[in-house]
N, C-alpha and C positions, 0 to 999 in steps of 0.2 A: 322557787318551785316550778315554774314554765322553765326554765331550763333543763328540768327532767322531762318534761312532754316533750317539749321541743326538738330533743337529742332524742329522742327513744332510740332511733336507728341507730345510735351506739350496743343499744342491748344485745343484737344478733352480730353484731360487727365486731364487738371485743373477745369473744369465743371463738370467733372467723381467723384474729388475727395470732391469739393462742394453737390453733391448728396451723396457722403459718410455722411458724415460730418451732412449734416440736415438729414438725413434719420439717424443716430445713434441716435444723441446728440440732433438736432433741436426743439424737443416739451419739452426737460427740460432747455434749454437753454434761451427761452424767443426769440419774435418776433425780438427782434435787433440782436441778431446774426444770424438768418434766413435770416434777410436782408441782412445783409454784408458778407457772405458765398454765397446765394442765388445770388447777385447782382454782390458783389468784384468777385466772379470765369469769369462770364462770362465778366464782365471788361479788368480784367486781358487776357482772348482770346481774346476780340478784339483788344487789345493793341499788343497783338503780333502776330497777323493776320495784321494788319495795317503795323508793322514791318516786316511780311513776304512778304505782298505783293511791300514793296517798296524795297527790296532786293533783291526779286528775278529778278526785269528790271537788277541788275545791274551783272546776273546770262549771260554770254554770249548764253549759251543755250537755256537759259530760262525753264531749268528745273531741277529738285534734288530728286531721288528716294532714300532709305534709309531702309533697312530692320534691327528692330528691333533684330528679334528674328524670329527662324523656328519655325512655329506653328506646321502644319504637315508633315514632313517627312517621304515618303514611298518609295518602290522601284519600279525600274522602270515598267511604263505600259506597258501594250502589245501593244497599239493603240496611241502612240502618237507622231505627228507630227515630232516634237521637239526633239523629245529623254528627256533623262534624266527621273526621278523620279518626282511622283506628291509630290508636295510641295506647303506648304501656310504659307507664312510670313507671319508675322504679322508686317508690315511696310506701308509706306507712302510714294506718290505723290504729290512734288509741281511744278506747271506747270499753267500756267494763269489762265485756267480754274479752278481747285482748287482755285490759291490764288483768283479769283472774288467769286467763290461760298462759300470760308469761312467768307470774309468781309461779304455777304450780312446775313450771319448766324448769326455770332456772333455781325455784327451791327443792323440789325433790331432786334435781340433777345435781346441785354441788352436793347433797350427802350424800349421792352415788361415786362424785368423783373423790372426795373424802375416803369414802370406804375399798373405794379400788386401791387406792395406795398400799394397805394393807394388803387385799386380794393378789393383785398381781405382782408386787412387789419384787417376783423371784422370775418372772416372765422375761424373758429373750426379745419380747417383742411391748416392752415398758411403751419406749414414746411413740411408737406406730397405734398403738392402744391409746392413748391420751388424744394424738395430732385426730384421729377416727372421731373418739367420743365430742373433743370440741368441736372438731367441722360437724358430726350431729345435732349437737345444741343452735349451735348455729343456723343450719338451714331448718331445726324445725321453729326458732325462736322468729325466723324469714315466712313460714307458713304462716305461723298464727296474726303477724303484724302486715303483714303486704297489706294494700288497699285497695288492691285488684286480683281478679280471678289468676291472670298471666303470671304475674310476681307468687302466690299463691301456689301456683304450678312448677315453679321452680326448688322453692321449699318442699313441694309435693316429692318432686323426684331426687331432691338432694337427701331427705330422711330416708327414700329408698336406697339410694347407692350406698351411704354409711349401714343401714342395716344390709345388705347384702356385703361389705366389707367386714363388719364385725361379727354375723353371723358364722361368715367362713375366717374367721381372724388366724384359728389353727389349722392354716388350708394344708398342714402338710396331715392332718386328719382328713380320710377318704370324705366319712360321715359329713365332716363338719362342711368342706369346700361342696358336697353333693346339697346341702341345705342350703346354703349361700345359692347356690344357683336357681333351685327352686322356687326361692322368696324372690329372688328376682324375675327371673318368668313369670310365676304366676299374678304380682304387681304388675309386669308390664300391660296384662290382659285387661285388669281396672283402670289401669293409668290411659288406654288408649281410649277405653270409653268416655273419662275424664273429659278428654280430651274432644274429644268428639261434639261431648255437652258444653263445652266451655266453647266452640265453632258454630254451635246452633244460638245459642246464647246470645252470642256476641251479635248475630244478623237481624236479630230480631229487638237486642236492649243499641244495638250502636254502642254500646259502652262495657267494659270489664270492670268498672271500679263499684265497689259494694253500696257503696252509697247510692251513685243513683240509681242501682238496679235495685234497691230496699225502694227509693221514694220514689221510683216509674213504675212499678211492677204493676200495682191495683190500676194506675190511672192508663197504664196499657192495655192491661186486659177490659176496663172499662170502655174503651175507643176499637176493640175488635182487634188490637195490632197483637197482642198475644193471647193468642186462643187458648182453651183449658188441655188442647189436645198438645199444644206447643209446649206448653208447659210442663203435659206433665214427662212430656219425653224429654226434654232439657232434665227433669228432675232426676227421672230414672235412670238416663246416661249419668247423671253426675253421685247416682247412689251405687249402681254398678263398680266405679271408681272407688267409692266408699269402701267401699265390702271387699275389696284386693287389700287395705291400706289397712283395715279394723278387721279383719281376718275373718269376716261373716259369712253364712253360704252364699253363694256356693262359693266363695275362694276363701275358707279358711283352712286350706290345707298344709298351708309355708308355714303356720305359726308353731305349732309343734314340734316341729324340726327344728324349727330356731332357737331351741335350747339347747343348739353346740355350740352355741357361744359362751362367751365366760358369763357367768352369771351376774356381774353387774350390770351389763348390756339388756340383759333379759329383764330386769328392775326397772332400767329405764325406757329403753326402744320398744319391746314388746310387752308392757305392763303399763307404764304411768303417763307414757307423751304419745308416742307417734303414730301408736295404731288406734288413738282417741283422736286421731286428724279428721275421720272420717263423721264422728259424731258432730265436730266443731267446723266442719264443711257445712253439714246439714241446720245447724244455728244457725251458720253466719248467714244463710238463704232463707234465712224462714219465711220472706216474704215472699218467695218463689215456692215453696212446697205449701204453701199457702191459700195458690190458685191452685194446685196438683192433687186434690182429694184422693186421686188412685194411688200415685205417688208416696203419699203419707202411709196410705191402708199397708203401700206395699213394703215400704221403710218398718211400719211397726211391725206385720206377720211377721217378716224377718226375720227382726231381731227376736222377738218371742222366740218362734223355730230356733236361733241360733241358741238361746240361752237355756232351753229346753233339751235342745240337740248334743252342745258340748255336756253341758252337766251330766246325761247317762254317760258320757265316754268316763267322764272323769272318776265316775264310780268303781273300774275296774281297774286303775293306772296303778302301777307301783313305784315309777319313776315320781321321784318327788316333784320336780320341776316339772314334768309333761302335766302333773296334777293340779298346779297354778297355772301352766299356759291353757287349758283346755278352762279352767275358771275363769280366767282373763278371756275368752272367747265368750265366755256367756257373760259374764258383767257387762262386755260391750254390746252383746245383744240386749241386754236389759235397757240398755242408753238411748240404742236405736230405737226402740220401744219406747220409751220417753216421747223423743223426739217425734217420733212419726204422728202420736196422738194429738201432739204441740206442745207437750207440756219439756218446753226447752228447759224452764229454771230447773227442776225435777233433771233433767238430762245432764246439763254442764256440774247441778250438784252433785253425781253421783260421780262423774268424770274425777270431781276436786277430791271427793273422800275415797275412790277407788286407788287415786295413784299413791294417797300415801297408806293403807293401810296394803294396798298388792305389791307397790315394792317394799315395805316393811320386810311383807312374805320372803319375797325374791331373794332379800338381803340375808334372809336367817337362814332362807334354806341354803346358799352360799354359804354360810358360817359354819353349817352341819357339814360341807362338804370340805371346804377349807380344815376341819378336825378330825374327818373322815380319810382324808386321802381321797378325795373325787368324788366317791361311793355315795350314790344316790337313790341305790332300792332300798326302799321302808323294809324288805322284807329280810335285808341284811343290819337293821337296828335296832330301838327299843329301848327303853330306859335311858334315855340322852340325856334327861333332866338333871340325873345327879352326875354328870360330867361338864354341861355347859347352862348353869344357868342364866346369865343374860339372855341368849339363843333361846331358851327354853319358855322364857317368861314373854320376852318382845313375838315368838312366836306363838304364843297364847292370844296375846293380844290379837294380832293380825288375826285368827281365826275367829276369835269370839266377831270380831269388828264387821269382817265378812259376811258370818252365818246371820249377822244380824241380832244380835246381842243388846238387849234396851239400852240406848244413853252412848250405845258408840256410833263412831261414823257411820257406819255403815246399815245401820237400825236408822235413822235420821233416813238419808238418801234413797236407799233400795224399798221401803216399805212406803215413800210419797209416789215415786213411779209407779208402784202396783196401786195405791189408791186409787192416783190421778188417772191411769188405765183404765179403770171400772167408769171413773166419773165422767171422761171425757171421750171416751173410745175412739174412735174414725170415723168419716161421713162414708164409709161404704160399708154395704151390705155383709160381705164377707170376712170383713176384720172387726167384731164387733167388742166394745168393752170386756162384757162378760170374759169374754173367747181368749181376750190379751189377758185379761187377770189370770183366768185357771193356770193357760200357760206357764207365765212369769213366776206366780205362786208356788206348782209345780217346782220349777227351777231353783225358786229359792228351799224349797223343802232339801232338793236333794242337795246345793251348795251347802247349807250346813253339815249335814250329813256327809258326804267325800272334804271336808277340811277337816273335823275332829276325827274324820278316823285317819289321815295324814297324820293329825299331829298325835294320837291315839299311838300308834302304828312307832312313829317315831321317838317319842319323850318318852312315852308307859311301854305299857305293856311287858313282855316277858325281855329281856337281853338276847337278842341275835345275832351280836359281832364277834367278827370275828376276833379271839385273842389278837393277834398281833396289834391290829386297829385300837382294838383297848387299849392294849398298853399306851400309847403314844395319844390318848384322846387329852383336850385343851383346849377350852375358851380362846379365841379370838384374840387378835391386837385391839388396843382402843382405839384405832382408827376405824376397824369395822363395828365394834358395839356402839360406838358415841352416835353414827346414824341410826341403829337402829331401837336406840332408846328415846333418839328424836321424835323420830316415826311414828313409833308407840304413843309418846305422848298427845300426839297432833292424830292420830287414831281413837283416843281416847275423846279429846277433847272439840275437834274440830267439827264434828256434825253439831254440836250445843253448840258451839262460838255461831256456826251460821244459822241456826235453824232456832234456835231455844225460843222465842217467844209466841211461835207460831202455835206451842201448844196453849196459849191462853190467847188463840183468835186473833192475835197482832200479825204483822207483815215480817215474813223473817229478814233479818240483813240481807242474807245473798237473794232473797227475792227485789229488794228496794234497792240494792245497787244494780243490780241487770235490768231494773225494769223500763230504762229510758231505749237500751237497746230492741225490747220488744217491742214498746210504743212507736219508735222511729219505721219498725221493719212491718208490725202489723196495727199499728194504729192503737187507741190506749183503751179502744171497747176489747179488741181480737190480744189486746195483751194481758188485759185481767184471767182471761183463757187459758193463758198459759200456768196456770197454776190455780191447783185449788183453794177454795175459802175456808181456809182454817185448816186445823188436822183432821182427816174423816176415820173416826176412831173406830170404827166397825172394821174396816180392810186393812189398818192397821194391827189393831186387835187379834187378827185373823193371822196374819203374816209372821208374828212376835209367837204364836203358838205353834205354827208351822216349823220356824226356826227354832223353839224349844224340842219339838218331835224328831228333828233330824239333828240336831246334837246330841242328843237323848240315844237316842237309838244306837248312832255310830260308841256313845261314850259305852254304854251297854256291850258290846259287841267287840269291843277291840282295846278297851283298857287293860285289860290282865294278858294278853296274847290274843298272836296272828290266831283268825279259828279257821281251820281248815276241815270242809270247804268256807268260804264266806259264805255270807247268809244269802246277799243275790247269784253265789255262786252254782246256789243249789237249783235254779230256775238255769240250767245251762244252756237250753236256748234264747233265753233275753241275755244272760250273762254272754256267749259269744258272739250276740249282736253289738252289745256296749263296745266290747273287747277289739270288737272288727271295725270300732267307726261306722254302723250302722252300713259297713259293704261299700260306703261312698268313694271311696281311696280308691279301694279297688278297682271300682265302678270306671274312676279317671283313668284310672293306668289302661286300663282293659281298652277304656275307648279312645282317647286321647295318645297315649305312649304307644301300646302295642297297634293302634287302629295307626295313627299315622305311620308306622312302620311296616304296614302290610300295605297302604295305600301306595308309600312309598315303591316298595318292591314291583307292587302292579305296576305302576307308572313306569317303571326306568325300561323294562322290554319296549313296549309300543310308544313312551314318550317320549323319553329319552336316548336310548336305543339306535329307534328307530326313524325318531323324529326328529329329534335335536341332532345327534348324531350323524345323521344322512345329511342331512338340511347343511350342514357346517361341511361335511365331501362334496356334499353338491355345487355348493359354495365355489370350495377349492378346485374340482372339474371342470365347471365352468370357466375361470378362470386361468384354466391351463390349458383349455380348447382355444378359449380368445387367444390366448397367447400364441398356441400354434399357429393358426388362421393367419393370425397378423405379418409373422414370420416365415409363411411362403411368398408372403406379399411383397418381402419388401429379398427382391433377387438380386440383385447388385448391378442388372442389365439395364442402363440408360435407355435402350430401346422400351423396355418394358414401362419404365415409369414415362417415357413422353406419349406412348400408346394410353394409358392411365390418362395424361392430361387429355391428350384430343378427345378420351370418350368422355371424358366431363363435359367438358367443353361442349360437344355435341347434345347431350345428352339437355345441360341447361338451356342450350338455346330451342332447342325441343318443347321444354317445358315452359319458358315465358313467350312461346310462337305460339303457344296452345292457348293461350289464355285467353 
């Protein structure tokens, strides 16, 4: 069993070398060995993810750092804490948290890659698709195990480049290559800040490795050498970062465009792994957002804002898919919202029961399209149910799971964060309990509500397809329904597996296996914090009826047919604000795209122009004058040049007579 600890860094490296493998060999090789390179690598990680996580209980510490190999070795700082020399191994951390966030990587990611076989099966672009998704698994299986910030950061930017590679995957679509670029900009802008926090960080801890910046942080800030102002600006640069990656305000703009990608991508990249980096940033620091009381306040409003913010958008979407990324933006707001109050277990659980019951989503509404021909507006469907049942029933699931439906995952998860909200709030003024619940609450009222009338819209209601579509409709291969009957079931079942005895006052499992990593990061009084005592059945209670009103309503409203107008249609000034992204988009282009293009225009007369431009003639003028000058000089008359010498000549003994 320490032979699974001890290898972990096999788990991100054998997906590494599956992207080798179909990126060399995969397009002369033939679609079957794409698949079983493409499929077998990540197999193989979850098989020994599965082995790591059952070995490591049996780890007394419940933890195994491991340094490979010294990346960079330099000599010692001038400014660091720690002492010694900066250095970045290149090594890994297992510790609960790891081994939960690589199960959910490399187990939702093989039923993705399962299910693509079927999806893309007819694609032009098979093992360029496969070589992409495994170098994804790969660098984000590298984020969640590095055992420092630097390594960390590598994974950070490696899930960005594949998500900006499969986002534009159909670059010879306008759409799809103009999103690809976008998701990448607007990541660069968090990633710099990232960056920035992880430079301050470093001068002040001497070190990047998590560990001992969890077990120096209190005994730092207790010596004065990190102050709460250092703090919390370390924290805020590294949340800023956050919010590019988990698509928060203000950078959640790339994520809804990112559904030109194939929709398996969208299941996994932007639903279940990658844009949850930023919540699982925020864990793995707890003991730095810790000393950041502002920092926390500001992580939580946030995420509330966020989760409050996409859910109006998603009330007007008819694109099926834009209506799970814009949920997926407030789920992750709900997380950060977790997080910021402290209550991490609450956070990372919501993360585990998020990724399988939204790519569930992801997977079906793929399934409606893969039967559709493409065709993603709700308002060209209706009555799906009696042409694709599996799709029909696994997307039931996934919606009851979400809206918060008792006894699914997602009732378990979403309704302990609005508890622990009320119970724990923030130490500042501004972001108070009460203030995070209404929000959250809010959010969840209308996430019930915009998912059953998605699936309302889509399965019921009246028939809106078109004949020919009809005719040619059909359930799925079982390579795509066998993931998403998985899904289902671990949707169903997976909030009771971790959470079930907590309703009789006991300690849930996933609170008792994370709870060494809070003890380690905030000591085992500030870790009992991290989670409330017992269930608090009151804000529950509350939550479970919220979620009954906005399933209720939406099923009311849109089970027998589209009504036109919609009922918040009829309020057409909040409905064109929903519709518009509340003006924010705009807002960017206007000031951002159109502003840097008029500054630009100013600049190029008098900067450029006149300034650069001259400056570079003046340059070459000059230089043509020397040259002339020089070239009267030199006459070809010997007279003239020994006349040259004797006035030298004269001239220095001049000057050292003078002295």
């Amino acid at each position: 069993m320490r032979f699974a600890i001890e290898n972990a860094w096999l788990i991100p490296f054998i997906p590494l070398a599956g992207a080798i493998l179909n990126g060399l060999l995969g397009k002369r090789s033939g679609k079957l060995f794409v698949s079983i390179v493409g499929v077998g690598t990540v197999g193989i990680a979850f098989a020994h993810s599965v082995w790591a996580f059952l070995a490591l209980r049996g780890v007394p510490e419940r933890s195994f750092s491991r340094d490979l190999w010294s990346w960079i070795p330099m000599g010692s700082p001038s400014r660091a804490s720690l002492g010694g020399g900066f250095e970045a191994p290149v090594g890994f951390l297992l510790d609960p948290l790891a081994a939960l966030m690589i199960l959910v990587v490399t187990g939702v990611g093989l039923l993705i890659h399962i299910y693509s076989i079927g999806y893309m099966g007819h694609d032009e672009g098979y093992s360029r698709y496969f070589a992409y998704l495994n170098l994804f698994t790969a660098s984000m299986l590298t984020l969640v195990l590095a055992n420092n910030l630097l390594l960390m950061f590598v994974g950070w930017e490696g899930v960005g480049l594949c998500s900006y590679l499969l986002i534009g995957f159909w670059y010879e679509k306008e759409s799809a290559a103009a999103a690809g670029k976008k998701a990448f900009l607007i990541n660069r802008v968090g990633d710099a800040a990232f960056l920035l926090g992880l430079l301050l960080l470093f001068s002040v801890f001497g070190t990047l490795r998590f560990t001992e910046i969890s077990g120096s942080a209190a005994a730092l800030h207790a010596q004065g050498v990190l102050t709460t102002g250092v703090a919390t600006a370390i924290a805020l640069l590294l949340f800023v970062g956050a919010t590019g990656k988990s698509a928060q305000l203000p950078l959640w703009v790339w994520l809804p465009d990112a559904m030109e990608g194939p929709t398996p991508v969208s299941a996994l990249i932007h639903a279940a792994t990658m844009v949850t980096a930023g919540v699982y940033l925020i864990a793995r620091l707890a003991a730095l957002y810790a000393l950041a009381p502002v920092a926390g306040g500001v992580v939580a409003l946030v995420g509330a804002l966020t989760a409050l913010f996409a859910a109006t958008i998603a009330l007007t979407q008819f694109d099926l898919k834009r209506v799970l990324a814009y949920s997926t933006i407030s789920q992750l707001g709900l997380m950060f919202l977790a997080v910021g109050v402290g209550a991490y277990t609450a956070g990372i659980f919501h993360l585990t029961t998020h990724a399988l019951f939204k790519g569930l989503l992801f997977l079906a509404a793929g399934s409606v399209m893969h039967a559709m021909g493409n065709r993603i507006d709700l308002r060209e469907m209706g009555g799906l149910r009696r042409h694709l049942r599996a799709t029909h029933w696994t997307f039931l699931i996934g919606t009851l799971a979400i809206s918060g439906f008792p006894f699914l995952a997602g009732w378990w998860s979403k309704d302990e964060i609005l508890a622990e909200a009320l119970q724990l709030g923030t130490r500042v003024w501004w972001a108070p309990g009460w203030l995070l619940w209404a929000l959250g609450s809010l959010a969840s009222l209308l996430t019930a509500f915009y998912m059953v009338r998605a699936y309302a819209l889509a399965f019921h209601s009246d028939a809106r397809i078109d004949p020919e579509v009809e005719a040619h409709l059909h359930e799925s291969p079982p390579s795509m329904t066998l993931p998403l009957w998985v899904l289902a079931g671990l949707s169903i079942a997976a909030g009771a597996a971790l959470a079930l005895p907590e309703l009789w006052g006991q300690a849930a499992p996933i609170e008792a296996f994370l709870a060494p990593v809070w003890a380690y990061a905030l000591g085992s009084h500030a870790a009992e914090a991290s989670h409330a005592a017992g269930p608090a059945w009151g804000p529950m209670g509350i939550a479970t009826v919220l979620a009954f009103a906005g399933m209720g309503g939406a099923w009311s409203a849109y089970r027998q047919r589209l009504p036109s107008p919609e009922p918040l249609e009829r309020a057409r000034p909040l409905w064109n604000l929903f519709d518009q992204k509340w003006y924010l988009e705009q807002g960017y282009h206007a000031l951002f795209v159109r502003g840097g293009t008029w500054l630009a225009g100013v600049l190029a007369g008098p900067v450029d122009q006149k300034g650069v431009d001259r400056a570079l003639v003046g340059i070459g003028s000059l230089v043509a004058l020397t040259g002339e000058g020089l070239r009267r000089l030199q006459t070809g008359y010997v007279r003239s040049y020994a006349l040259s010498v004797v006035l030298g000549v004269v001239l220095l003994t001049a000057y050292f007579m003078g002295r």
